[in-house]
C-alpha positions as protocol buffer text, in pm:
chain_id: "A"
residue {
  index: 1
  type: UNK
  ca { x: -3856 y: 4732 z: 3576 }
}
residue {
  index: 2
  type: UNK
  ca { x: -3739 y: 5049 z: 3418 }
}
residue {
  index: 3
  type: UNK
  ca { x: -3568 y: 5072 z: 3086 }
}
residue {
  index: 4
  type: UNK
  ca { x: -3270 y: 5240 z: 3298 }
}
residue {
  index: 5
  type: UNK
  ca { x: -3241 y: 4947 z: 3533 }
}
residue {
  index: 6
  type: UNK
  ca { x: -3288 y: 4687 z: 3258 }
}
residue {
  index: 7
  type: UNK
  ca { x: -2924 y: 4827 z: 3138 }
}
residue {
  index: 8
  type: UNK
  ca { x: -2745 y: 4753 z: 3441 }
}
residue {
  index: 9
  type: UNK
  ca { x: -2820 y: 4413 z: 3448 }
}
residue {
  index: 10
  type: UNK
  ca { x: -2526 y: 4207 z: 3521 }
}
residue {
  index: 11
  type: UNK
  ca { x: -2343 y: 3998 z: 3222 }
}
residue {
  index: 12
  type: UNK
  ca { x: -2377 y: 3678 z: 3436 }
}
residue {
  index: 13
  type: UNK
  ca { x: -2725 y: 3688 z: 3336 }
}
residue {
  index: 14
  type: UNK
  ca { x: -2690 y: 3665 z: 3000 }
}
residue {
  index: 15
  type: UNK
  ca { x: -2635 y: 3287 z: 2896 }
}
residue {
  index: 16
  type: UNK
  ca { x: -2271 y: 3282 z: 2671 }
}
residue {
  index: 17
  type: UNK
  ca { x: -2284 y: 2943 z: 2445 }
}
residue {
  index: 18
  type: UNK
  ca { x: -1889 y: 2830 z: 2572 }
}
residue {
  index: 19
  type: UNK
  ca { x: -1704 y: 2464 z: 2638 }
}
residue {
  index: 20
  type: UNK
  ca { x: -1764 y: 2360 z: 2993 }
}
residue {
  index: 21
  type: UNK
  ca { x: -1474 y: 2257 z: 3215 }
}
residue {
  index: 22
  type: UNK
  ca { x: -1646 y: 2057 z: 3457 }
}
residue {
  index: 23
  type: UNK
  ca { x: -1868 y: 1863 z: 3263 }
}
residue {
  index: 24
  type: UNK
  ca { x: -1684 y: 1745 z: 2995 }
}
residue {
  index: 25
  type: UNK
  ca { x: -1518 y: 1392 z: 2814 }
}
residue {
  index: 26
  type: UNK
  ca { x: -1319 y: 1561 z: 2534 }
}
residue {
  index: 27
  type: UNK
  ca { x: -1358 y: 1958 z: 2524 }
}
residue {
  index: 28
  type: UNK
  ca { x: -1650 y: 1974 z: 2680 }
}
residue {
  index: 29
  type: UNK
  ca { x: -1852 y: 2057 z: 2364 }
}
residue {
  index: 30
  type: UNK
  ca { x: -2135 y: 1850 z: 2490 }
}
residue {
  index: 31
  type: UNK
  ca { x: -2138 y: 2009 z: 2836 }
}
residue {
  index: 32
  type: UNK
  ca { x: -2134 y: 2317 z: 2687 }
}
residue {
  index: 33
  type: UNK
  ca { x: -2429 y: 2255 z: 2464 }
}
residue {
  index: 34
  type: UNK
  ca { x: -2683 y: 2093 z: 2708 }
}
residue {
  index: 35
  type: UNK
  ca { x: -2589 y: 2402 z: 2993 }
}
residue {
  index: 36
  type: UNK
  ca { x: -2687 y: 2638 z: 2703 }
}
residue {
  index: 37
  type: UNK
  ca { x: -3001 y: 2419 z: 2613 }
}
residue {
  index: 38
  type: UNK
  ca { x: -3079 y: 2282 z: 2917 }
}
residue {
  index: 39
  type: UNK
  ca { x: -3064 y: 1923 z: 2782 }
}
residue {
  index: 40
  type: UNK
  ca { x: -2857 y: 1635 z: 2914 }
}
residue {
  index: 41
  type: UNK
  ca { x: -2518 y: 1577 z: 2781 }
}
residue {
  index: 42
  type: UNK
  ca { x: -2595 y: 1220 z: 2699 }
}
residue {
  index: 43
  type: UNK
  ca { x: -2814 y: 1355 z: 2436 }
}
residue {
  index: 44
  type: UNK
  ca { x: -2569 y: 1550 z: 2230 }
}
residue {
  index: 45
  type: UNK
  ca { x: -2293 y: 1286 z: 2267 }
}
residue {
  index: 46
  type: UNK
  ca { x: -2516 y: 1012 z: 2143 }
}
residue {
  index: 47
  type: UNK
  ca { x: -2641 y: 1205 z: 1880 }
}
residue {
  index: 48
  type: UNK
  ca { x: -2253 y: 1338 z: 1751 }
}
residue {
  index: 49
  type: UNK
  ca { x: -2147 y: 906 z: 1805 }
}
residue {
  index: 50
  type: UNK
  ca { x: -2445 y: 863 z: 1531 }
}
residue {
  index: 51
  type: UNK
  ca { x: -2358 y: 1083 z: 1323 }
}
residue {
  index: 52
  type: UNK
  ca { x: -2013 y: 954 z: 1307 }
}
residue {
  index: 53
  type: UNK
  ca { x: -2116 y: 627 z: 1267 }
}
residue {
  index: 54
  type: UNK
  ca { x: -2318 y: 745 z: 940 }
}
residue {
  index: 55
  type: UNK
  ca { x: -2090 y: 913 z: 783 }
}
residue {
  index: 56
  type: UNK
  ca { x: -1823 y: 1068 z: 961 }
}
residue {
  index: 57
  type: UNK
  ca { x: -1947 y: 1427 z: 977 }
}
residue {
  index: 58
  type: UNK
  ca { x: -2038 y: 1415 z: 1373 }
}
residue {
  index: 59
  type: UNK
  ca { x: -1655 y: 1425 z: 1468 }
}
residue {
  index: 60
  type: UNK
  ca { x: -1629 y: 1695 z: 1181 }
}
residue {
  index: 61
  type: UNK
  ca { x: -1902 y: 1895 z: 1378 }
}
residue {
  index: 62
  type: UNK
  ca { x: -1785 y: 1813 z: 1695 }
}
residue {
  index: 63
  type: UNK
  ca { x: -1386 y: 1983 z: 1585 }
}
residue {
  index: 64
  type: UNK
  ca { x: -1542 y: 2300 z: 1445 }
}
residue {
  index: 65
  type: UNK
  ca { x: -1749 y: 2346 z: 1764 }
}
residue {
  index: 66
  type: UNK
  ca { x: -1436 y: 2318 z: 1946 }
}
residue {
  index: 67
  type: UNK
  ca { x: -1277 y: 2591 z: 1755 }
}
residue {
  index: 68
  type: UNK
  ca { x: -1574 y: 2825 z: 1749 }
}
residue {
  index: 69
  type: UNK
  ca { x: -1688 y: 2773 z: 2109 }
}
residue {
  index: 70
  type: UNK
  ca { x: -1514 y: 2972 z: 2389 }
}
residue {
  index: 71
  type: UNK
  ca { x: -1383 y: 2828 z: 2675 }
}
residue {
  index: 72
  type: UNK
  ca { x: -1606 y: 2846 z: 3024 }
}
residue {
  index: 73
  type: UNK
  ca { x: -1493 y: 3144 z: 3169 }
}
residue {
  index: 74
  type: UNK
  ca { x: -1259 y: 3268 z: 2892 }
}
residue {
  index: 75
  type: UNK
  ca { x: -1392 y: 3563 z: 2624 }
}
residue {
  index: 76
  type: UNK
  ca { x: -1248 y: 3446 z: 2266 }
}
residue {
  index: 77
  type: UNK
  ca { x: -1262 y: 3129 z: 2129 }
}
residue {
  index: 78
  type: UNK
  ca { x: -961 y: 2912 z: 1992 }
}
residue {
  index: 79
  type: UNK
  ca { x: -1036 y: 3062 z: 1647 }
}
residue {
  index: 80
  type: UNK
  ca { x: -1166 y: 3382 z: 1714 }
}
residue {
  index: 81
  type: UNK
  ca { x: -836 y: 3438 z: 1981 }
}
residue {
  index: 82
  type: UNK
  ca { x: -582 y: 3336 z: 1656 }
}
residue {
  index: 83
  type: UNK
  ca { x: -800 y: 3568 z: 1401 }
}
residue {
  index: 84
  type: UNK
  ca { x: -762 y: 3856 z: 1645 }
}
residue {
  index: 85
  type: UNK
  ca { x: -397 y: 3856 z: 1656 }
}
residue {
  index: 86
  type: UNK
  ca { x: -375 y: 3739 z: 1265 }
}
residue {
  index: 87
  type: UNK
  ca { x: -157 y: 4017 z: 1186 }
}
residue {
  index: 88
  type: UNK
  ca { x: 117 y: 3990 z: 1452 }
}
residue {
  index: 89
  type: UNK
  ca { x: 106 y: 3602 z: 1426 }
}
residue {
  index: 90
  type: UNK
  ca { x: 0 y: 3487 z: 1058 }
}
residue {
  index: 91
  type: UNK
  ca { x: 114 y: 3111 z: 1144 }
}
residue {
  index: 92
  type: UNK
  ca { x: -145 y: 3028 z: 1330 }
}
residue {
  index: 93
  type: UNK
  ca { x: -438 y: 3166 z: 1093 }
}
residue {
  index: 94
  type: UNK
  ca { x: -249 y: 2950 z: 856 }
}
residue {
  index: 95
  type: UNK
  ca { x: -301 y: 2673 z: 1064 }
}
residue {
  index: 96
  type: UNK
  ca { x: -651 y: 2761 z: 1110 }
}
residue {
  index: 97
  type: UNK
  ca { x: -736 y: 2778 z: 742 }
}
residue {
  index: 98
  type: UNK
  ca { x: -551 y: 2489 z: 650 }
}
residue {
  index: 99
  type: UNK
  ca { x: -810 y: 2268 z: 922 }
}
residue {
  index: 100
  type: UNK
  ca { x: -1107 y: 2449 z: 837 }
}
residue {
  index: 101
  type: UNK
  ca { x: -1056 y: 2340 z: 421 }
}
residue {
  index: 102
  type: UNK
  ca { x: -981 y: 1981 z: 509 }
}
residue {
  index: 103
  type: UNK
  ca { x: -1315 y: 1966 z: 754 }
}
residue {
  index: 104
  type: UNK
  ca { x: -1495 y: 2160 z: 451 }
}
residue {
  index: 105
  type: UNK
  ca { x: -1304 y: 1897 z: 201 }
}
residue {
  index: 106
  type: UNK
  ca { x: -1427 y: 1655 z: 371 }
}
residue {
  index: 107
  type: UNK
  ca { x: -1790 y: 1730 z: 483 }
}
residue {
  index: 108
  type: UNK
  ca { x: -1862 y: 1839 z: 86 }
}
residue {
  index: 109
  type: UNK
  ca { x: -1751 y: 1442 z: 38 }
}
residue {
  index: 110
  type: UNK
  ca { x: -1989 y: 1297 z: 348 }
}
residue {
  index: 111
  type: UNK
  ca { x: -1709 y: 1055 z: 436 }
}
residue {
  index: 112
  type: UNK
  ca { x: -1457 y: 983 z: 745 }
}
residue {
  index: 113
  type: UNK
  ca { x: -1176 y: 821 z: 579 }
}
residue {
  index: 114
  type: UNK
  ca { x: -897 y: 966 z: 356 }
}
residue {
  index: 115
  type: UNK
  ca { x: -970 y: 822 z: -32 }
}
residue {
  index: 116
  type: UNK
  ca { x: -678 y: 932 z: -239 }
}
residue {
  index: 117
  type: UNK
  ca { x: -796 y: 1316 z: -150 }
}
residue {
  index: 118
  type: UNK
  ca { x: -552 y: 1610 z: -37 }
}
residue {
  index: 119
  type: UNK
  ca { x: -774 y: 1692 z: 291 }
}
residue {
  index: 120
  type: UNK
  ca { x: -612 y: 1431 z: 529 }
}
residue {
  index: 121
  type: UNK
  ca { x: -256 y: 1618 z: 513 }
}
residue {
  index: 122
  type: UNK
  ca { x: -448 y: 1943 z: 518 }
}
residue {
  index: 123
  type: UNK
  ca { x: -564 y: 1855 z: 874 }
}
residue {
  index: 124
  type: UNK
  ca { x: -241 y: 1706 z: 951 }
}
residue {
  index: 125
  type: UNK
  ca { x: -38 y: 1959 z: 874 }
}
residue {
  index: 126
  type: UNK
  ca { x: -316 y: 2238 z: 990 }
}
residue {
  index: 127
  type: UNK
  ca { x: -369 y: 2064 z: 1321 }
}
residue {
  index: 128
  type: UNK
  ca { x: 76 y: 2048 z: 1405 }
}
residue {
  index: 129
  type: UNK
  ca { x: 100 y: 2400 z: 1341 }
}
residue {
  index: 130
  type: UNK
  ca { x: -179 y: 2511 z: 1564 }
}
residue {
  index: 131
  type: UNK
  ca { x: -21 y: 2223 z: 1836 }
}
residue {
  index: 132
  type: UNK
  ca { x: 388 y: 2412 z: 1773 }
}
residue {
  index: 133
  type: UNK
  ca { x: 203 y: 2721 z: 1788 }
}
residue {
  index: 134
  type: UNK
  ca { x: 59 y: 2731 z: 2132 }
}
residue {
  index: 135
  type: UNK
  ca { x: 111 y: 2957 z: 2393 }
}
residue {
  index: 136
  type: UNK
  ca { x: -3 y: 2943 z: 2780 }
}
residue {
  index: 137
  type: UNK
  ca { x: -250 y: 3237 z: 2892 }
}
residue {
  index: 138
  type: UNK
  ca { x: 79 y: 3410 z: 3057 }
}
residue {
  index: 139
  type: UNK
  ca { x: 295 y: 3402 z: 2763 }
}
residue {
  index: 140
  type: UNK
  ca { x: 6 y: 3533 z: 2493 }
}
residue {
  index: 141
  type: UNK
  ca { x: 58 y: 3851 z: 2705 }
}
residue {
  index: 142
  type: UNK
  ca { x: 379 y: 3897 z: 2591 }
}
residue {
  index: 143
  type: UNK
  ca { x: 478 y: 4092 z: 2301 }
}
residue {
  index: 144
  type: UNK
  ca { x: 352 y: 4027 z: 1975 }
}
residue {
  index: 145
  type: UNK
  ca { x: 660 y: 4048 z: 1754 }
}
residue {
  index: 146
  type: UNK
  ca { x: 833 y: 3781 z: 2045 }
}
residue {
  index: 147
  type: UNK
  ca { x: 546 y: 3586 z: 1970 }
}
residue {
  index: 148
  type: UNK
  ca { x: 602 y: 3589 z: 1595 }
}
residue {
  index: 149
  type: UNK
  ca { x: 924 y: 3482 z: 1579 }
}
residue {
  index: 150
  type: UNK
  ca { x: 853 y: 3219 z: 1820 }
}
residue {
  index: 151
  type: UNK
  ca { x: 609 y: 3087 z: 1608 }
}
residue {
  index: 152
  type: UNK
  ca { x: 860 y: 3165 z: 1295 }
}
residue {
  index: 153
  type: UNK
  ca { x: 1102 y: 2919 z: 1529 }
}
residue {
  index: 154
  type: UNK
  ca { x: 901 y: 2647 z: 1530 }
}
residue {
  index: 155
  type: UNK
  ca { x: 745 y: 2637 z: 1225 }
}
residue {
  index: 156
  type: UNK
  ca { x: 1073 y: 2633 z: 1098 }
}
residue {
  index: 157
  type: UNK
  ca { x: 1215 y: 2329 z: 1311 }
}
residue {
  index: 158
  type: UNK
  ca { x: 887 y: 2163 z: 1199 }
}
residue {
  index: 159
  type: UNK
  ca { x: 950 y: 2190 z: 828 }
}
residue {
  index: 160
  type: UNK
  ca { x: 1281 y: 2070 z: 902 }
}
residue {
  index: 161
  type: UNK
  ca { x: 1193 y: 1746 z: 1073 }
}
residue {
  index: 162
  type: UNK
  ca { x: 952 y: 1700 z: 791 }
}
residue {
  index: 163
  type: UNK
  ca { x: 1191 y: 1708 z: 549 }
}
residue {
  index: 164
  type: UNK
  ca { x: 1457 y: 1482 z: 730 }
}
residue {
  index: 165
  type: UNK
  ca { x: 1127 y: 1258 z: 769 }
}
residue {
  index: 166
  type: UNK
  ca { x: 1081 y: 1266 z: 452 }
}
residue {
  index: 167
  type: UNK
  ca { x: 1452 y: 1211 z: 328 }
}
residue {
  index: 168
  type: UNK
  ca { x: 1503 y: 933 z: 588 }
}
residue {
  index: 169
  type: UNK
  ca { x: 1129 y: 737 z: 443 }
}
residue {
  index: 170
  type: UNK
  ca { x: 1301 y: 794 z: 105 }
}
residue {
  index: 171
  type: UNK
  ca { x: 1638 y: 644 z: 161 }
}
residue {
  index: 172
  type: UNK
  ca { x: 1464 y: 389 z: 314 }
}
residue {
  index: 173
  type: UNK
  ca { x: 1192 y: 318 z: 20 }
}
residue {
  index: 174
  type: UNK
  ca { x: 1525 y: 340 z: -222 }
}
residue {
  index: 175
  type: UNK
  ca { x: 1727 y: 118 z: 4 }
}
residue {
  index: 176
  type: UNK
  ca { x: 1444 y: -175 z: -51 }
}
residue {
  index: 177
  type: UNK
  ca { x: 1394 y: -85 z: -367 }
}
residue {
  index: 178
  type: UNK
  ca { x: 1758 y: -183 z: -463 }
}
residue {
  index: 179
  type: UNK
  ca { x: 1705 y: -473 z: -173 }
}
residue {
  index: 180
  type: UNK
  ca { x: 1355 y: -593 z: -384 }
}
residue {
  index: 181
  type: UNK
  ca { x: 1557 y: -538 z: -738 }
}
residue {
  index: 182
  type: UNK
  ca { x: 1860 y: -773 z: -641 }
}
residue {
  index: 183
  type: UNK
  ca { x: 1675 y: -1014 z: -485 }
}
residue {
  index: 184
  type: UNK
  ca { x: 1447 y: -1064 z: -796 }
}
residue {
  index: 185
  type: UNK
  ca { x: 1690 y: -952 z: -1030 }
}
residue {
  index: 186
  type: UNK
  ca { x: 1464 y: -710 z: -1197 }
}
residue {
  index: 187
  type: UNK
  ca { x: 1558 y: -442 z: -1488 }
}
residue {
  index: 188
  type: UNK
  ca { x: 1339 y: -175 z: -1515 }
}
residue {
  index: 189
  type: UNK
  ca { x: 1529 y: -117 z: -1895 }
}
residue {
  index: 190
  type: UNK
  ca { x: 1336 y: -414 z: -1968 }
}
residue {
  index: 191
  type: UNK
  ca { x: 976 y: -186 z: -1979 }
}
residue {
  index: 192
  type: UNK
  ca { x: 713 y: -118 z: -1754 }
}
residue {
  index: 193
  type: UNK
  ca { x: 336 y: -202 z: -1772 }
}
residue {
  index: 194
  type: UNK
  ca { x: 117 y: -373 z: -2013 }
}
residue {
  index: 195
  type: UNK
  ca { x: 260 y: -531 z: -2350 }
}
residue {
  index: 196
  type: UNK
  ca { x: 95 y: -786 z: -2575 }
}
residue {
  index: 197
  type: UNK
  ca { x: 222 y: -960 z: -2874 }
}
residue {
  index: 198
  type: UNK
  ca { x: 4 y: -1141 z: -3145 }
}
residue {
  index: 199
  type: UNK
  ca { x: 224 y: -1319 z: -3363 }
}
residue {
  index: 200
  type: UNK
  ca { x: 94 y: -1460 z: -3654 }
}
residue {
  index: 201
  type: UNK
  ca { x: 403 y: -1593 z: -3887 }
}
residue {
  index: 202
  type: UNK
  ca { x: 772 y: -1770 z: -3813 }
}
residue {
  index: 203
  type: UNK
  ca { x: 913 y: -1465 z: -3951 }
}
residue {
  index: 204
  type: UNK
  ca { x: 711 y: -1217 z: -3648 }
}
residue {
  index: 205
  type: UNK
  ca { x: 794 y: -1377 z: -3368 }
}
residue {
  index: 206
  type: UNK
  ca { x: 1143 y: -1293 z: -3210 }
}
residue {
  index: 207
  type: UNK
  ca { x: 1369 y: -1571 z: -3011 }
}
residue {
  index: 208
  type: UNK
  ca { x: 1311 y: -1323 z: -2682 }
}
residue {
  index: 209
  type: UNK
  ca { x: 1069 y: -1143 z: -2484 }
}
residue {
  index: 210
  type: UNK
  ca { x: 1122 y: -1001 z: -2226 }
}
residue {
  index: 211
  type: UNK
  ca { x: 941 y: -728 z: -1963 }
}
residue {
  index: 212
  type: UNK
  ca { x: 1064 y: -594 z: -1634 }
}
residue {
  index: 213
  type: UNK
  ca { x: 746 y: -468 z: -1437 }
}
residue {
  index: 214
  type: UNK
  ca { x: 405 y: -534 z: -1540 }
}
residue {
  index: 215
  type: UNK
  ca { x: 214 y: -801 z: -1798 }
}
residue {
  index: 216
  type: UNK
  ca { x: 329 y: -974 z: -2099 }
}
residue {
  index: 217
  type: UNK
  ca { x: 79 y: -1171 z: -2316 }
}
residue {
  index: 218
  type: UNK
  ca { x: 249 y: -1326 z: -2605 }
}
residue {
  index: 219
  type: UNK
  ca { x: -26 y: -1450 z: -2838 }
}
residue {
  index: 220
  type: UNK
  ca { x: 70 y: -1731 z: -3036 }
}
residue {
  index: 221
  type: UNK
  ca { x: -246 y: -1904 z: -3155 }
}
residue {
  index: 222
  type: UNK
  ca { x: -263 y: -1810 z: -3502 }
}
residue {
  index: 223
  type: UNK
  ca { x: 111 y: -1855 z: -3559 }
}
residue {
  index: 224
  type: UNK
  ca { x: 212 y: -2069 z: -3859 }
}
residue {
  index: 225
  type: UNK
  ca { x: 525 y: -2196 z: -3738 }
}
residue {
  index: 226
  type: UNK
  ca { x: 773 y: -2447 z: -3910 }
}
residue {
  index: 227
  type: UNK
  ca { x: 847 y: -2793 z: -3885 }
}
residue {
  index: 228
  type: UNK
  ca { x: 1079 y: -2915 z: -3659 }
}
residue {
  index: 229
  type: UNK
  ca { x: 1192 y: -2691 z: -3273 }
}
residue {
  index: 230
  type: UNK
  ca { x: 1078 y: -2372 z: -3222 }
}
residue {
  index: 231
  type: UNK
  ca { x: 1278 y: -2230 z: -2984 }
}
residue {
  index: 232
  type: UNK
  ca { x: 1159 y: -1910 z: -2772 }
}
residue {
  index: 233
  type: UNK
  ca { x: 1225 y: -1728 z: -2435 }
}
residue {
  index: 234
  type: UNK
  ca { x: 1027 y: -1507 z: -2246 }
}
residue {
  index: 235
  type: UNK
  ca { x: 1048 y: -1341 z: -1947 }
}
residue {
  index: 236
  type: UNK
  ca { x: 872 y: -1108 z: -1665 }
}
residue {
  index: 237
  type: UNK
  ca { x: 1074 y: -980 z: -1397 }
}
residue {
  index: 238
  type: UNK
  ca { x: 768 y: -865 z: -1156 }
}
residue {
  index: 239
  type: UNK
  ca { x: 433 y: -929 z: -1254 }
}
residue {
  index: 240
  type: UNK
  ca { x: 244 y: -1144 z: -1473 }
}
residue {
  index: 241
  type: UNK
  ca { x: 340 y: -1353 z: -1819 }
}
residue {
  index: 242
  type: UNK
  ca { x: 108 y: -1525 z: -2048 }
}
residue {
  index: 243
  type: UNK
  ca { x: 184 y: -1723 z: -2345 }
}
residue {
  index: 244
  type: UNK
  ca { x: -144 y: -1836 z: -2535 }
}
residue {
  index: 245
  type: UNK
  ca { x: 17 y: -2142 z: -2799 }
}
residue {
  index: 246
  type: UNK
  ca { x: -181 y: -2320 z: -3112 }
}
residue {
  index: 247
  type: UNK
  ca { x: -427 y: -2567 z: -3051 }
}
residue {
  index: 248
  type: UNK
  ca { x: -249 y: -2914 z: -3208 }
}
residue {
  index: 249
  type: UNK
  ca { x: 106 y: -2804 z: -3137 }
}
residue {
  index: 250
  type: UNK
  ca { x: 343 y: -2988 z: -2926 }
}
residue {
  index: 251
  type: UNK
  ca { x: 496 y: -2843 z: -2624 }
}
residue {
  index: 252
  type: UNK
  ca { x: 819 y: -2851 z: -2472 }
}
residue {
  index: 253
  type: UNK
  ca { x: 807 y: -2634 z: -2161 }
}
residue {
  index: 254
  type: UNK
  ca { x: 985 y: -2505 z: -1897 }
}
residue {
  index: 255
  type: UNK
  ca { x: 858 y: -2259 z: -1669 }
}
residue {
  index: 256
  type: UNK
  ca { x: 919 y: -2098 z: -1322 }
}
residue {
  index: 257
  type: UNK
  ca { x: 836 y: -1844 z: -1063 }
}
residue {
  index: 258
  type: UNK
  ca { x: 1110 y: -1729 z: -803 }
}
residue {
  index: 259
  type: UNK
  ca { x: 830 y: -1675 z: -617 }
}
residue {
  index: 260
  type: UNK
  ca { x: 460 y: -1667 z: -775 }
}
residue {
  index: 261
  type: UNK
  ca { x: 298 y: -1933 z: -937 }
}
residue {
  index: 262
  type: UNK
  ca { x: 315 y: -2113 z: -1213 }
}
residue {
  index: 263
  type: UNK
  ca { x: 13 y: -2294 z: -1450 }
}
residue {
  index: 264
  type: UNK
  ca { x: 95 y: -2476 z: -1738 }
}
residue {
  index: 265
  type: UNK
  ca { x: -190 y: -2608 z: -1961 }
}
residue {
  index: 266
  type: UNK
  ca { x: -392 y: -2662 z: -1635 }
}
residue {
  index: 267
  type: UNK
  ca { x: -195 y: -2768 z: -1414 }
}
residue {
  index: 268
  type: UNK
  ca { x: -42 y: -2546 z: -1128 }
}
residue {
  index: 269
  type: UNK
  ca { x: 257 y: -2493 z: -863 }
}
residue {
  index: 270
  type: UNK
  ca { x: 295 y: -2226 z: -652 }
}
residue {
  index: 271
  type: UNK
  ca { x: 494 y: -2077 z: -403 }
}
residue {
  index: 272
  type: UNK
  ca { x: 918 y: -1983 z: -373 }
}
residue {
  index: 273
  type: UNK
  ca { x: 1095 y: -2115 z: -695 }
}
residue {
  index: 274
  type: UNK
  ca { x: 773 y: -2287 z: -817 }
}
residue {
  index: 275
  type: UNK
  ca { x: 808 y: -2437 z: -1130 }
}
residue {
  index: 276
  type: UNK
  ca { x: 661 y: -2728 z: -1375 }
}
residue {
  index: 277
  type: UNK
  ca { x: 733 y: -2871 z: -1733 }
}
residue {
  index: 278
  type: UNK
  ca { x: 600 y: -3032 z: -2011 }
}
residue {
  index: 279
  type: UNK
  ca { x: 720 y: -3265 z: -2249 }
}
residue {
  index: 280
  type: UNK
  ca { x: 571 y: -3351 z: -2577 }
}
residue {
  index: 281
  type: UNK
  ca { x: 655 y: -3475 z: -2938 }
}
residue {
  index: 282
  type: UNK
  ca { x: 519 y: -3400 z: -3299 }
}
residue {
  index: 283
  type: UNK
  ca { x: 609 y: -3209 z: -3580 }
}
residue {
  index: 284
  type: UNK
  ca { x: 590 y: -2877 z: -3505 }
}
residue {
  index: 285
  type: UNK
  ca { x: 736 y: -2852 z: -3139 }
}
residue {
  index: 286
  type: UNK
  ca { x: 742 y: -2536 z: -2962 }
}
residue {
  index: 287
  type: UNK
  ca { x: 1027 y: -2547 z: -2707 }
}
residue {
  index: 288
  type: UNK
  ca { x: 968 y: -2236 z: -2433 }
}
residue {
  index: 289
  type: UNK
  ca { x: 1151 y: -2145 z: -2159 }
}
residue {
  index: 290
  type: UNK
  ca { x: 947 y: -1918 z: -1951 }
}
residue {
  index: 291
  type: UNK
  ca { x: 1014 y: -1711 z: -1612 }
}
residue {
  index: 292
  type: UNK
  ca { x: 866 y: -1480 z: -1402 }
}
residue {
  index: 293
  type: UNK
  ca { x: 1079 y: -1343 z: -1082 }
}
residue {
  index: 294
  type: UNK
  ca { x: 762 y: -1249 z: -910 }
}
residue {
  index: 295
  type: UNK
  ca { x: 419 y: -1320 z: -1004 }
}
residue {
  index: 296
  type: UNK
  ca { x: 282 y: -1562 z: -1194 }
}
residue {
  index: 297
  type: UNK
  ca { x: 334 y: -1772 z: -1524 }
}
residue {
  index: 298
  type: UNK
  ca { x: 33 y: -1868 z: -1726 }
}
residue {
  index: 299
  type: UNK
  ca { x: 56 y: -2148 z: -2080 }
}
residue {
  index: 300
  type: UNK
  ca { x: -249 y: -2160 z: -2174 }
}
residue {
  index: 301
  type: UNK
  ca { x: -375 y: -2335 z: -2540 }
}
residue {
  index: 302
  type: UNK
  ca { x: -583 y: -2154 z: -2731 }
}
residue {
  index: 303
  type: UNK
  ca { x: -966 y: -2336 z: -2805 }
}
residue {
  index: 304
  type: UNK
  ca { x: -1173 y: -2251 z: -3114 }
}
């Protein structure tokens, strides 16, 4: 064969790595790859299932070859089609980038589900404006500009319904919020988080304490209180209160949970307006009155 009639070869007989239409589950990666390869599709489909399964990264692989790989018969792929037209129609190429960090994100972390990280509203968000963004074969041969402000159209009424989303999901977490607050009559101007008290005199230790969301540990087992009642009230809206007393002092307590539980020297009730008491006599007698509206209540005497 002559160099002269090696250059008219036909482009059919060149082998194009593309997404096959007929042989195909999802996108027809797999067909694609094992009519490039001459392999069995099985093989690649079992192989991208494993690598899910180990990690995550095989449906990660299997997306980007998606984008990458051109569709049987067609010349550009999905990504190399938007990056073409990238300067008439930025949207898309937004779109584009805003998948291809989350897949990166993610693949740098070897892991399938979100954690806390940014990348699962990256793909979210990447992936809907790629979806709004579409256009049939017949319409891409439109004009540009059209296209652009199309895209401009809908990327617009997508924002919008995120932020009505948004605004509804907030009136609604405010609405139970307000719902949660009444029906445990909680006051955040009572505090929020972790507060502990060591009292060690009569003269430190206040009549009240009170928290409205978190834990409240009132520490009373060095306290050198008087003869005679003590009296002393402490509360936790939501969350957890725990009162550690002296080891010979008697107890006069009252304690309850709108809903929780509640554990006094031991012993333990739980469940909607749980409560116990205790009852004892002797010289020094601290008289508490404790409640929680949700969580727990925990008397506990100190041991040396």
């Amino acid at each position: 064969m002559s160099e002269t009639q090696a250059h008219t070869l036909p482009n059919d007989s060149v082998k194009r790595l593309e997404r096959s239409r007929s042989d195909r589950m999802l996108a027809g990666v797999c067909g694609g790859l094992a009519k490039y390869f001459d392999i069995h599709p099985a093989v690649y489909r079992v192989g991208f299932v494993v690598l899910t399964l180990l990690g995550g990264a095989g449906i990660l692989i299997y997306i980007a070859a998606a984008l990458v790989m051109p569709k049987e018969g067609e010349e550009d792929s999905f990504a190399s089609g938007i990056l073409r037209q990238r300067r008439d129609r930025p949207w898309p190429v937004i779109g584009l980038g805003l998948v291809g960090i989350a897949l990166a994100s993610l693949l740098a972390k070897a892991t399938l589900w979100p954690q806390g990280d940014a990348w699962f509203l990256l793909l979210v968000l990447g992936a809907a404006i790629l979806w709004i963004t579409r256009h049939s074969r017949r319409t891409t041969q439109t004009d540009a500009t059209a296209l652009a402000k199309e895209d401009s159209r809908r990327i617009g009424r997508l924002f919008k319904g995120i932020a009505i989303a948004f605004a509804t999901l907030l009136a609604i977490l405010l609405v139970g919020a307000a719902v949660f607050a009444s029906a445990f009559d909680v006051h955040v101007s009572h505090g929020v988080g972790d507060h502990s008290y060591i009292v060690t005199s009569a003269q430190e230790l206040e009549r009240s304490y009170t928290l409205g969301v978190g834990k409240l540990t009132l520490d009373l087992r060095e306290a050198a209180l008087p003869a005679g009642e003590t009296h002393l009230k402490v509360r936790v809206d939501v969350g957890e209160l725990r009162v550690i007393v002296p080891e010979g002092m008697a107890l006069r307590v009252k304690a309850n949970a709108q809903l929780g539980q509640v554990e006094i020297l031991g012993k333990k009730s739980e469940g909607h307006h749980a409560k116990r008491t205790v009852s004892q006599n002797g010289e020094q007698v601290l008289v508490l009155d404790a409640h929680v509206g949700l969580g727990e209540v925990r008397v506990l005497r100190a041991v040396r």
